[in-house]
C-alpha positions in Angstrom: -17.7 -96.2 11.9 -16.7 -95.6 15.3 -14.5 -92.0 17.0 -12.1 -92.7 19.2 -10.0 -90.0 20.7 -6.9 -90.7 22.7 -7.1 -89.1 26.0 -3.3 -88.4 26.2 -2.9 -86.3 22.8 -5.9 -83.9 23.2 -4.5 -80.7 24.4 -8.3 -79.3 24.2 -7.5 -76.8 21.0 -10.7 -77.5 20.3 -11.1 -78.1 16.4 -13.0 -80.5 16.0 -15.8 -79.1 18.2 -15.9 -76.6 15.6 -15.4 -78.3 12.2 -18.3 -81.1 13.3 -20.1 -80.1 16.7 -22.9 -82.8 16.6 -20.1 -85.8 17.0 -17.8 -83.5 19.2 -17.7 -82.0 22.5 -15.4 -80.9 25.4 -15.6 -82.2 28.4 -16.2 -80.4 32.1 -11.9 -80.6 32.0 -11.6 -78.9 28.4 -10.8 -82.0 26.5 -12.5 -83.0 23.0 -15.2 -86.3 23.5 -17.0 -87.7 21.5 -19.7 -90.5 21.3 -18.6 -93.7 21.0 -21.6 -95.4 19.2 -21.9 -96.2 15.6 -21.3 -92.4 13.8 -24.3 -92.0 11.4 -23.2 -91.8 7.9 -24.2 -88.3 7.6 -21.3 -87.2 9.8 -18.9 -89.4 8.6 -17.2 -86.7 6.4 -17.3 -83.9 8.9 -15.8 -86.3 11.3 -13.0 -87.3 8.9 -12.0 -83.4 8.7 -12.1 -83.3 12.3 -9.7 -86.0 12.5 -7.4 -84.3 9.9 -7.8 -81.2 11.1 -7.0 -82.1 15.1 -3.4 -80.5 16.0 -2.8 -83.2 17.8 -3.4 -86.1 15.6 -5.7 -87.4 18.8 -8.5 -88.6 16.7 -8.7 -92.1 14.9 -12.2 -93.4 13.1 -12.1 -97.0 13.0 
């Protein structure tokens, strides 16, 4: 499973850096990131909260 975040929705609120820090960060400009390698299992759920939870609707798992 693989994050993807689309740079033109993030408006930096900053939810899913709190619901699942170890996949999600800001970045020096105050916008989510997030690595865009394989997602261990493990976070897989977390991630999916993130997604759901995002204001924006700026985060897709694929």
């Amino acid at each position: 499973m693989k994050v993807v975040i689309d740079e033109d929705r993030c408006r930096g609120h900053a939810v899913c850096c709190t619901i699942c820090p170890e996949v999600f960060d800001l970045n020096d400009d105050g916008y989510a990131v997030a690595d865009t390698a394989d997602l261990p299992p493990r976070f897989e759920q977390a991630a999916r909260t993130a997604a759901t939870s995002c204001p924006e609707r700026a985060i897709t798992l694929s």
